[in-house]
N, CA, C and O atoms as a MOPAC input file, in Angstrom:
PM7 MOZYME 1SCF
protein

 N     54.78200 1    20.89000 1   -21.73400 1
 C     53.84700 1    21.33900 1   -22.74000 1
 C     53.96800 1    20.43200 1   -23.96800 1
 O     55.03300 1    19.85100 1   -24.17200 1
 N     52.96500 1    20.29100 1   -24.76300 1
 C     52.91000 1    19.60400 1   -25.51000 1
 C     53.59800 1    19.80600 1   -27.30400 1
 O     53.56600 1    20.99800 1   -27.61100 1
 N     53.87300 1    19.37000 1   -27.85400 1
 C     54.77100 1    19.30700 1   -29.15800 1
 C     53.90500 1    19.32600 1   -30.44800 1
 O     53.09000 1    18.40700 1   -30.51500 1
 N     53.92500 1    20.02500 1   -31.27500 1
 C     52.82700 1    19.98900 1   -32.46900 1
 C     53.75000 1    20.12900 1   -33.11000 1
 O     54.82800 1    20.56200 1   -32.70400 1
 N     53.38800 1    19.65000 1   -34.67100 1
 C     53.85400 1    19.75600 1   -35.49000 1
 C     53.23900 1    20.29900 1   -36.79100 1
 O     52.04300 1    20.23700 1   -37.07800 1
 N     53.94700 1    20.69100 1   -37.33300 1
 C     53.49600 1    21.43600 1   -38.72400 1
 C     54.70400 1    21.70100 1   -39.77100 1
 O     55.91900 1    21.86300 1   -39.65700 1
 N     53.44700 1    21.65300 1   -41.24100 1
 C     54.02300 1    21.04300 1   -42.66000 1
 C     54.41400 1    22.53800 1   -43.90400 1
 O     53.57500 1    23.07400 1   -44.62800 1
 N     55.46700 1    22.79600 1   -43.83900 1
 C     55.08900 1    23.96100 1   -45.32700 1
 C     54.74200 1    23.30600 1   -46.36400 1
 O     55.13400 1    22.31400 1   -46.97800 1
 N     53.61200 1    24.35300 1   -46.45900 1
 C     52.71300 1    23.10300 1   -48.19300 1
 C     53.51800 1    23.35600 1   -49.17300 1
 O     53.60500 1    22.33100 1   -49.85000 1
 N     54.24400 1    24.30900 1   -49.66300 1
 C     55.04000 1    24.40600 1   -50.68000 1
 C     56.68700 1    23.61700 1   -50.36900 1
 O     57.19600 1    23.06500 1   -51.34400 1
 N     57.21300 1    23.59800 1   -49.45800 1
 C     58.45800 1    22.65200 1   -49.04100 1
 C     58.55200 1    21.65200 1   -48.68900 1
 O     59.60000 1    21.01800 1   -48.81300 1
 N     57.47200 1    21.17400 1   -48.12700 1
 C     57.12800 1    20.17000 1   -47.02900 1
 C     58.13000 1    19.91000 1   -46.26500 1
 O     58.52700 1    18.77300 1   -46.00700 1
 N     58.72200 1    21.19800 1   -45.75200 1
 C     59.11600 1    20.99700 1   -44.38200 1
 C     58.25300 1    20.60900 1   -43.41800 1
 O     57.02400 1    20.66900 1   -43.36700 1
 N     59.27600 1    20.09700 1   -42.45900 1
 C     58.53300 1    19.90600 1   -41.21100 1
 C     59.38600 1    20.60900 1   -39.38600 1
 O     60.55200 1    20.53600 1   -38.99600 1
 N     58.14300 1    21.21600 1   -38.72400 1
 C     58.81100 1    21.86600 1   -37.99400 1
 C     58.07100 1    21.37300 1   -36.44900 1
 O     56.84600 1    21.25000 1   -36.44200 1
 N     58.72000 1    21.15000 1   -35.38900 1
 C     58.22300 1    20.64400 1   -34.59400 1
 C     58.04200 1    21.85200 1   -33.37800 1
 O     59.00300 1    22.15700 1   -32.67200 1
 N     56.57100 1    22.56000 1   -33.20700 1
 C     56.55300 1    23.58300 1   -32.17400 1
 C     56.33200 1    23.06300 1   -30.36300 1
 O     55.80400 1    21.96900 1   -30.16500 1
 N     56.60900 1    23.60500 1   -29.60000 1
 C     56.44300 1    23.69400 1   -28.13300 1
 C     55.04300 1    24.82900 1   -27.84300 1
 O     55.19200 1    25.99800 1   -27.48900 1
 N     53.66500 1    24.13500 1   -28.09700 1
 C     52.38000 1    25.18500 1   -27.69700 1
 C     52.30100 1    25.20500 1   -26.03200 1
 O     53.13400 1    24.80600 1   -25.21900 1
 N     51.22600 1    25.70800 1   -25.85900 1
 C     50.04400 1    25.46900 1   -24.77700 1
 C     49.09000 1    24.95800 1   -25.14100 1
 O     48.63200 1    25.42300 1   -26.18400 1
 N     48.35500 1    23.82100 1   -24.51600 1
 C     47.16700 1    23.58900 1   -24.95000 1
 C     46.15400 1    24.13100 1   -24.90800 1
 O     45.07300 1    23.57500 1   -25.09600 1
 N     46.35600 1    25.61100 1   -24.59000 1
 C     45.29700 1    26.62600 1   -24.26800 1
 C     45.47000 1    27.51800 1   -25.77300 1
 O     44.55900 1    28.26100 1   -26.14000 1
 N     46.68600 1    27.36100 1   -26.55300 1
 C     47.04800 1    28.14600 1   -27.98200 1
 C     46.39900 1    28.00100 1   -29.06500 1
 O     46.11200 1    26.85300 1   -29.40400 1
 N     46.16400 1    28.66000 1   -29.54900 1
 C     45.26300 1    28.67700 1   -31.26300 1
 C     46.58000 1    27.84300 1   -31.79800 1
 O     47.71200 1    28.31600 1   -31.68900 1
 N     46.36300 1    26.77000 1   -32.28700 1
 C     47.27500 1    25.71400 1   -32.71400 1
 C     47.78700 1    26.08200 1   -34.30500 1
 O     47.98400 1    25.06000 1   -34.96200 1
 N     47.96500 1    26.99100 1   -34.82900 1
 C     48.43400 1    27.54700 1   -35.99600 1
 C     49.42900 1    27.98600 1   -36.34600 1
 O     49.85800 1    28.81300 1   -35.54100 1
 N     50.17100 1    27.80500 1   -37.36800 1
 C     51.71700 1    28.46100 1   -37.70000 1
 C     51.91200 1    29.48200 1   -38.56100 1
 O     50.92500 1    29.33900 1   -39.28200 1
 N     52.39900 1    30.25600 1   -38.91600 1
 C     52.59900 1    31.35800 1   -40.15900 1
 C     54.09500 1    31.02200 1   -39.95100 1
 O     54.52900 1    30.50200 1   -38.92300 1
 N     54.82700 1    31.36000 1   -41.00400 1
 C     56.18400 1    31.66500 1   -41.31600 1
 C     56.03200 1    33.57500 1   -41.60600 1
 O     55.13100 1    34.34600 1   -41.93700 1
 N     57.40200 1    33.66800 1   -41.26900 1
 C     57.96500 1    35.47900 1   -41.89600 1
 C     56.74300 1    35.84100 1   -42.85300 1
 O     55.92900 1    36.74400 1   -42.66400 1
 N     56.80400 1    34.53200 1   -44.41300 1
 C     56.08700 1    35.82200 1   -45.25900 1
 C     54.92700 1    35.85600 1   -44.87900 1
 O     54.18900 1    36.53600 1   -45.59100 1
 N     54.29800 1    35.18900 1   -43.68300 1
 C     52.63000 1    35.14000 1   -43.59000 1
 C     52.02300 1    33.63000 1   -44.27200 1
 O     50.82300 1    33.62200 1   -44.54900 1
 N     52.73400 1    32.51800 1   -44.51000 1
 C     52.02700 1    31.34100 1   -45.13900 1
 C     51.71400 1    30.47900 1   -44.20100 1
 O     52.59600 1    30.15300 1   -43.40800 1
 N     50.50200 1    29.97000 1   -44.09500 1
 C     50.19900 1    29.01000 1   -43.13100 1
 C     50.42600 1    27.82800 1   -43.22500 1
 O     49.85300 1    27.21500 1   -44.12600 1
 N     51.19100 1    27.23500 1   -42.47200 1
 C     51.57900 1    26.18500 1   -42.20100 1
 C     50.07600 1    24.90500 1   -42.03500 1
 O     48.99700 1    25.15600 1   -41.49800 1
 N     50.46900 1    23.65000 1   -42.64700 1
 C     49.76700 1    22.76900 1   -42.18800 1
 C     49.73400 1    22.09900 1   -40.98500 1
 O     50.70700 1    21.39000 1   -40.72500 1
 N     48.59900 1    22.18500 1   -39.99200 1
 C     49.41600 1    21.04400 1   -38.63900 1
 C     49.31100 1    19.46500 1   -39.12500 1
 O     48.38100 1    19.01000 1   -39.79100 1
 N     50.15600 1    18.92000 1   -38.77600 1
 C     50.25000 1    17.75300 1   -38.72600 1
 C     49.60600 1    16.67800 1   -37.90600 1
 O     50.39500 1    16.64200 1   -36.96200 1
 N     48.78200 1    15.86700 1   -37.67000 1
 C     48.12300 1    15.19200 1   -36.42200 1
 C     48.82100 1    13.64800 1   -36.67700 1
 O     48.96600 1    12.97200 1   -37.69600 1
 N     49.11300 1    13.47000 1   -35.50900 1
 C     50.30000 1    11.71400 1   -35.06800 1
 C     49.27100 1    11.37400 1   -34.28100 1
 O     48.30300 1    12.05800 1   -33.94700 1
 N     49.68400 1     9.71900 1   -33.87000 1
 C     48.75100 1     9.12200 1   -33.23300 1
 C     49.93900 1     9.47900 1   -31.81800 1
 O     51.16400 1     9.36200 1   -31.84100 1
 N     48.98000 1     9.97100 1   -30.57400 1
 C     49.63000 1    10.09800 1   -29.03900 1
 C     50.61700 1     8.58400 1   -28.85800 1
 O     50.35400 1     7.38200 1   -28.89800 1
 N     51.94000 1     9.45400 1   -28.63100 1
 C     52.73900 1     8.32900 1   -28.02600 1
 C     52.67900 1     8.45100 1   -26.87400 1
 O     53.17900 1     9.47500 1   -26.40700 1
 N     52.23700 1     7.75900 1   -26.22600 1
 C     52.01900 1     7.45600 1   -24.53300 1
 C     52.51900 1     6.09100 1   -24.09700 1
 O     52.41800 1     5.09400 1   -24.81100 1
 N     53.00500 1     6.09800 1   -23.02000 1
 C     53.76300 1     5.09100 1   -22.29900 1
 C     53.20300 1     4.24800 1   -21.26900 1
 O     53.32700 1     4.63900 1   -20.10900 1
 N     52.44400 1     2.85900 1   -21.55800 1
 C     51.39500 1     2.51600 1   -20.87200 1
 C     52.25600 1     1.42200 1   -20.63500 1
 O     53.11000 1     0.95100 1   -21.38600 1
 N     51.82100 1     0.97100 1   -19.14000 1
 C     52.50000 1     0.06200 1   -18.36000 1
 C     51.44400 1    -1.52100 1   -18.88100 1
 O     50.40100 1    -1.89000 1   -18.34100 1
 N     52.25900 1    -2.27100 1   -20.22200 1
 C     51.13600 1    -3.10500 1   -20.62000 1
 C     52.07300 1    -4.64000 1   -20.01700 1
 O     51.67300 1    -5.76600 1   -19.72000 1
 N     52.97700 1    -4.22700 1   -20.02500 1
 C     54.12400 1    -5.80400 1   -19.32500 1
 C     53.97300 1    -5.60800 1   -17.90100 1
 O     53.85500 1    -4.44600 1   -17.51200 1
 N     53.95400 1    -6.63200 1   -16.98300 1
 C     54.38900 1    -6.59900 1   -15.56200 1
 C     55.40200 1    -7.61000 1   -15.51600 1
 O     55.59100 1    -8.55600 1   -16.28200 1
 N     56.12900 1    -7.19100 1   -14.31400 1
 C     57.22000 1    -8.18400 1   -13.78700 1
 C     57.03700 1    -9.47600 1   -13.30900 1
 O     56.51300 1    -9.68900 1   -12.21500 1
 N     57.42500 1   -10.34100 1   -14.04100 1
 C     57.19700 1   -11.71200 1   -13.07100 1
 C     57.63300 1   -11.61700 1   -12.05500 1
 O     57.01500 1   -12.17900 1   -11.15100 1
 N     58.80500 1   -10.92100 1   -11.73700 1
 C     59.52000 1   -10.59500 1    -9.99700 1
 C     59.40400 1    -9.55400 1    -9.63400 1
 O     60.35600 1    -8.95400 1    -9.13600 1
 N     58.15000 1    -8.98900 1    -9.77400 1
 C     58.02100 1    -7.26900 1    -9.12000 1
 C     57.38800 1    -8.23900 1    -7.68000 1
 O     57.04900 1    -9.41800 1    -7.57000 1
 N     57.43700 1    -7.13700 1    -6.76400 1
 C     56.93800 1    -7.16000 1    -5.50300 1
 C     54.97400 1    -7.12100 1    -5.43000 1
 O     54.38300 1    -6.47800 1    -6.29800 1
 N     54.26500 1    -7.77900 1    -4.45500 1
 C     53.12100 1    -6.98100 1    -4.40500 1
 C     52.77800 1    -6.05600 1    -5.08700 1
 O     52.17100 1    -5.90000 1    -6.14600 1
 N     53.63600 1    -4.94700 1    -3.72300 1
 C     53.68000 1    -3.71700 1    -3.92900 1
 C     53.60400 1    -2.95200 1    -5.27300 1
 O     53.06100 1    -1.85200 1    -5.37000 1
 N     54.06900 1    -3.47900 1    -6.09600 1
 C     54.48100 1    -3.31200 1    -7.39400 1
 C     53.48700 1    -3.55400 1    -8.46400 1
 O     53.30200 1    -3.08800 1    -9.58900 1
 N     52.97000 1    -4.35600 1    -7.79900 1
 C     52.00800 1    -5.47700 1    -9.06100 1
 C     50.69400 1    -4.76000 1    -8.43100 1
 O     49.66900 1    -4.96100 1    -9.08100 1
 N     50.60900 1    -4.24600 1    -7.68800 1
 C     49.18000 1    -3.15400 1    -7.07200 1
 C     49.35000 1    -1.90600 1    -7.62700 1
 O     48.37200 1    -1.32000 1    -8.09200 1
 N     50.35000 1    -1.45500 1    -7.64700 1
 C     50.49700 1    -0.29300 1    -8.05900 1
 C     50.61900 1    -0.21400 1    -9.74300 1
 O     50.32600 1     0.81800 1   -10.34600 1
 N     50.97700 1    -1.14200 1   -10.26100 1
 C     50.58400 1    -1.33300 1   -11.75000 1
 C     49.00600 1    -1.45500 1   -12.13900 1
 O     48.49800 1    -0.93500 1   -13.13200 1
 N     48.44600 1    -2.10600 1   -11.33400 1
 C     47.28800 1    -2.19100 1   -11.90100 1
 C     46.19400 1    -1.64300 1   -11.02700 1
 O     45.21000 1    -2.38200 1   -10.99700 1
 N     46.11700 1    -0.75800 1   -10.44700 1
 C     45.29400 1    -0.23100 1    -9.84100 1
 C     44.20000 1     0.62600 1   -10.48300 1
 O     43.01300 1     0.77800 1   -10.19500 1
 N     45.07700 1     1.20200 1   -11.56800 1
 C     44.19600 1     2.16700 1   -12.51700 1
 C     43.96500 1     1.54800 1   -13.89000 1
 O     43.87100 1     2.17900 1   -14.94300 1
 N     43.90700 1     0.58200 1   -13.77600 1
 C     43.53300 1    -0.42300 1   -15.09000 1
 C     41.64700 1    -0.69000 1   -14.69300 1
 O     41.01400 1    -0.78600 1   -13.64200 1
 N     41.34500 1    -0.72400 1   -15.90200 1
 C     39.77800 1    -1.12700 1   -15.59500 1
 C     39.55000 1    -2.94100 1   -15.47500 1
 O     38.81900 1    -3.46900 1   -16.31400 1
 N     40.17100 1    -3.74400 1   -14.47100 1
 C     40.37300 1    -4.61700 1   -14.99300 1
 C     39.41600 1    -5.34300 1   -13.31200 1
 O     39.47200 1    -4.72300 1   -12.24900 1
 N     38.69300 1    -6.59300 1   -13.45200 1
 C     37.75300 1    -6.88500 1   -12.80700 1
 C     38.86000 1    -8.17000 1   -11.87800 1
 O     39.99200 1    -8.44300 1   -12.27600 1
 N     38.34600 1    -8.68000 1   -10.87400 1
 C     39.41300 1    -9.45100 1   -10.16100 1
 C     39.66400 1   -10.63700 1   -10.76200 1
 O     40.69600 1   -11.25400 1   -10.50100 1
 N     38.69900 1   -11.12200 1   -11.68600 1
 C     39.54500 1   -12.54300 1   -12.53900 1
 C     40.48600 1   -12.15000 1   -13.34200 1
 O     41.63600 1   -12.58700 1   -13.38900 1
 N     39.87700 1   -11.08500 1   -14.16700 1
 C     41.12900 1    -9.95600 1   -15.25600 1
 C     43.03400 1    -9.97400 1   -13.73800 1
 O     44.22600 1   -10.02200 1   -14.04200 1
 N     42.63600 1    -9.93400 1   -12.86500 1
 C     43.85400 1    -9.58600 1   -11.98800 1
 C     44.21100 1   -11.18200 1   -11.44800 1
 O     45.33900 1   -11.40900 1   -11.01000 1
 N     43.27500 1   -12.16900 1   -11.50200 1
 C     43.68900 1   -13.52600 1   -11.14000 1
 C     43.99000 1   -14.19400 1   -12.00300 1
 O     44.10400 1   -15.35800 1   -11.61700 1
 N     44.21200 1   -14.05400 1   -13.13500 1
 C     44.48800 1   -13.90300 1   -14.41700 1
 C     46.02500 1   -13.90700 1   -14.94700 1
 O     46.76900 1   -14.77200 1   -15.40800 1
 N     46.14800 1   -12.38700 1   -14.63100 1
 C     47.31700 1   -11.79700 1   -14.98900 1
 C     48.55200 1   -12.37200 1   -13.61700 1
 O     49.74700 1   -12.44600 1   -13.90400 1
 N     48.21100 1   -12.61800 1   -12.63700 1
 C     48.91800 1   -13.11000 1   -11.46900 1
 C     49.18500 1   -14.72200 1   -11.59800 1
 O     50.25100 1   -15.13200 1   -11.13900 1
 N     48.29800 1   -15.64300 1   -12.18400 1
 C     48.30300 1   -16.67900 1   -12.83500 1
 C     49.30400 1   -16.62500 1   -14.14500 1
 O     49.57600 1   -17.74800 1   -14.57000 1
 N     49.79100 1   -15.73000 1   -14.72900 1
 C     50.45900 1   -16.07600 1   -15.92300 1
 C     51.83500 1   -15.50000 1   -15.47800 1
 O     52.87600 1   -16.11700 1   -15.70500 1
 N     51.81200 1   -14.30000 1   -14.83800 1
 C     53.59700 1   -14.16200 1   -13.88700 1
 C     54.33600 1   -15.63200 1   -12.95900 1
 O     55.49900 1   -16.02700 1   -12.86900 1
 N     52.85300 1   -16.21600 1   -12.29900 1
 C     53.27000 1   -17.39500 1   -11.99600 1
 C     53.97100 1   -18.17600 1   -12.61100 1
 O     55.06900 1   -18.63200 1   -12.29100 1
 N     53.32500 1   -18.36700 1   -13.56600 1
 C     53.99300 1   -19.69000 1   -14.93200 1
 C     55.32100 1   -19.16300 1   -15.51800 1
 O     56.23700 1   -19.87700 1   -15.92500 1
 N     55.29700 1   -17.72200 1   -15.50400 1
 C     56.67400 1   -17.27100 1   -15.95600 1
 C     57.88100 1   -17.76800 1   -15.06700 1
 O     58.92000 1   -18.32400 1   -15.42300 1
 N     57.34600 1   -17.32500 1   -13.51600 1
 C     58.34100 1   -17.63900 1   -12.88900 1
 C     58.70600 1   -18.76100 1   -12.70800 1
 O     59.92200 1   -18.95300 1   -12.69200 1
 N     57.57800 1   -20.16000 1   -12.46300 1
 C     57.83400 1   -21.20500 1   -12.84000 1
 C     58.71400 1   -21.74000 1   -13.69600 1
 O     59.67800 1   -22.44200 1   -13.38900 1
 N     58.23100 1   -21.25500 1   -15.26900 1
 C     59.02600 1   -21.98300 1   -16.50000 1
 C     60.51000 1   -21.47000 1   -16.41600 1
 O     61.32100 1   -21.90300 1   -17.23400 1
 N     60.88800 1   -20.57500 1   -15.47000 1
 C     62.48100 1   -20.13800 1   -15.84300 1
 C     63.47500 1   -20.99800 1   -14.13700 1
 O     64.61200 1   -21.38500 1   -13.87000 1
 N     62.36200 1   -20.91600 1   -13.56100 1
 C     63.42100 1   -21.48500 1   -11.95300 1
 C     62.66600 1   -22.81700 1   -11.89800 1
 O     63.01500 1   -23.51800 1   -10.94800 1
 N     61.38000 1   -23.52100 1   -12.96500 1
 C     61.38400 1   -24.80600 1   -12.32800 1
 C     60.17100 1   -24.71700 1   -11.08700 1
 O     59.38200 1   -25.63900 1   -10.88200 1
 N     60.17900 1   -23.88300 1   -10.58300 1
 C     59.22800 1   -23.44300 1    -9.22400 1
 C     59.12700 1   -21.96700 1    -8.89800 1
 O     59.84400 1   -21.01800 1    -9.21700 1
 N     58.07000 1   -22.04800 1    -8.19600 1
 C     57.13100 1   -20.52500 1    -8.57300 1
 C     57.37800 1   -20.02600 1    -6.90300 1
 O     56.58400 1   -20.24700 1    -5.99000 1
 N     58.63600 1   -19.33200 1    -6.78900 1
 C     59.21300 1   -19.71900 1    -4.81000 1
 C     58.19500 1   -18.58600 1    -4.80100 1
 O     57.80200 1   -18.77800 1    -3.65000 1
 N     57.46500 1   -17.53800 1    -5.22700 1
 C     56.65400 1   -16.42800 1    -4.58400 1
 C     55.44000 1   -17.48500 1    -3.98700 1
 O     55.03500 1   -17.61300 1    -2.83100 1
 N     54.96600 1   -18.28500 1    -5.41700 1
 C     53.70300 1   -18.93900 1    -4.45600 1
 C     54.43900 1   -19.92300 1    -3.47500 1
 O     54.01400 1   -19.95100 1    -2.32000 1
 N     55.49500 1   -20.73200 1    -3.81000 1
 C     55.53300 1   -21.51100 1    -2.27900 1
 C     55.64900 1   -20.69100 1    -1.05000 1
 O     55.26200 1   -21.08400 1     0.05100 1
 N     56.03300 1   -19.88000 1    -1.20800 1
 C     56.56100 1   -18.68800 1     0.23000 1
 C     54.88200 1   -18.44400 1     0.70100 1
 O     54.38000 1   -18.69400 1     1.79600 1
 N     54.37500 1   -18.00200 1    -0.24700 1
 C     52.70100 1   -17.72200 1     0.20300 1
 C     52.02100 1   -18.82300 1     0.60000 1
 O     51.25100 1   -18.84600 1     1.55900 1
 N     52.21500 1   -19.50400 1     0.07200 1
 C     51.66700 1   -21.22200 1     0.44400 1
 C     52.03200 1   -21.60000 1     2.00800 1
 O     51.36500 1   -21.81500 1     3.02000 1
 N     53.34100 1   -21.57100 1     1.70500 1
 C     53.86000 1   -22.04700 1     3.72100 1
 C     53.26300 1   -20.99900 1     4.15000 1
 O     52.16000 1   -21.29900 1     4.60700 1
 N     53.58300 1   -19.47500 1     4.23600 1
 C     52.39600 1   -18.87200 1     5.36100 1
 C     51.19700 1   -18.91900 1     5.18300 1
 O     50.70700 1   -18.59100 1     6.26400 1
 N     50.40700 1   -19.12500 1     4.47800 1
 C     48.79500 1   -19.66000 1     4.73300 1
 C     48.85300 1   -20.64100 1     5.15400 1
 O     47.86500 1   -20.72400 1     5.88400 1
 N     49.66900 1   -21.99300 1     5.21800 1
 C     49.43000 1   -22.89700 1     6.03100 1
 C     49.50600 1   -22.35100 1     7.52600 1
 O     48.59100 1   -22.35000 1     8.34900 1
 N     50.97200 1   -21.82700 1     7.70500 1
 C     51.29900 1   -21.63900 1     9.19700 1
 C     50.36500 1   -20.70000 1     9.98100 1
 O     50.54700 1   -20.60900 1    11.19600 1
 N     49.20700 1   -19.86900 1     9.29100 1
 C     48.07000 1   -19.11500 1    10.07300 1
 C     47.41200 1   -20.06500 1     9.92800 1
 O     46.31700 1   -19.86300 1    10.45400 1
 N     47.48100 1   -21.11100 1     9.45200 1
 C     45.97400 1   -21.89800 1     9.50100 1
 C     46.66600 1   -23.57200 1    10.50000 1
 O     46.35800 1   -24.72500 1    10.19700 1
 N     47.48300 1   -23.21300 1    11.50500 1
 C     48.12700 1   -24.25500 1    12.45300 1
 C     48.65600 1   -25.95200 1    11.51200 1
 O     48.49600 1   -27.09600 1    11.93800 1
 N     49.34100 1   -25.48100 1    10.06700 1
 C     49.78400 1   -26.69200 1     9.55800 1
 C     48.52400 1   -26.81700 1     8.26200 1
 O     49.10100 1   -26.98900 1     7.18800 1
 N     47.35000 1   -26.78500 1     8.13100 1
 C     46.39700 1   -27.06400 1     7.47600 1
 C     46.93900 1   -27.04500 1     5.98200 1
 O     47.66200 1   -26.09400 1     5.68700 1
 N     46.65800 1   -28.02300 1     4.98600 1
 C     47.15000 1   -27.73200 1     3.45600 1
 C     46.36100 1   -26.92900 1     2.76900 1
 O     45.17500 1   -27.26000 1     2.79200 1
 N     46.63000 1   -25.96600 1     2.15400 1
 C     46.39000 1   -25.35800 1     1.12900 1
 C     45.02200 1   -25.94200 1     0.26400 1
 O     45.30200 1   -27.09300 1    -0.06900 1
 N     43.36300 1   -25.50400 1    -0.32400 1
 C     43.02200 1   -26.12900 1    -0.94600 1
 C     43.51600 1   -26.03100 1    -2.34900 1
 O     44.39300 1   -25.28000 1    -2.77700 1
 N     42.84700 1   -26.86400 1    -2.95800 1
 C     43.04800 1   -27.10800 1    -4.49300 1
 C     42.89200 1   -25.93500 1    -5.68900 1
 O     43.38200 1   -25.88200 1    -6.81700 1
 N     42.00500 1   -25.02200 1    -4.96800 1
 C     41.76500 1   -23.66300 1    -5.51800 1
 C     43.60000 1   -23.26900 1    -5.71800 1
 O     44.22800 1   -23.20200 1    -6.77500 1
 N     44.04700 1   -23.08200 1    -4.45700 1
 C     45.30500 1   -22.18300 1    -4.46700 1
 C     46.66700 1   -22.61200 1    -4.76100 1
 O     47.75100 1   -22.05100 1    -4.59900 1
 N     46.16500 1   -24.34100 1    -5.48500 1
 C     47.50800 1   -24.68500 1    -5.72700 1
 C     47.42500 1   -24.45300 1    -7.01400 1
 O     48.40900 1   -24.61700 1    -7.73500 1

């Protein structure tokens, strides 16, 4: 459940409640004084970094629910590249992908697109 907060106008305390979001969002104290609510900006935990060494698996499941179009994702897969590059020198996820697209394609090189 969600956390609200609220202000005594005469103390300016601050008190942090446990509602329902179904609750009349209001506070009184003992003598009957109404509390001010307080409004924060939502802290929410959005997956905005990806792993240069996450798996596929990983890197699909990060961005699946992103509104993001397939260059937006050829993009972002293009710049984990370079990460992994600039720290080992070589990018072994794309060479590993590289040798098996050759080896389904009986030896054939890679075009220029995919290097």
């Amino acid at each position: 459940m969600p956390v609200y907060i609220y202000q005594n106008p005469k103390t300016k305390q601050v008190i942090e409640l446990v509602q329902s979001i179904h609750d009349s969002h209001e506070y009184a104290d003992e003598s009957g004084l109404k509390w001010n609510r307080i409004f924060t900006v939502p802290q929410v935990g959005i997956d905005t970094k990806l792993d240069a060494f996450s798996t596929q698996k990983e890197f699909a499941e990060k961005t699946k629910n992103k509104k993001d179009n397939v260059g937006h994702l050829w993009d972002r897969s293009k710049e984990l590249s370079e990460k992994r590059k600039s720290k080992f020198g070589e990018d072994k996820l794309k060479t590993k992908y590289l040798e098996n697209w050759s080896k389904k394609r009986k030896g054939r090189k890679p075009p220029p697109t995919l290097l």
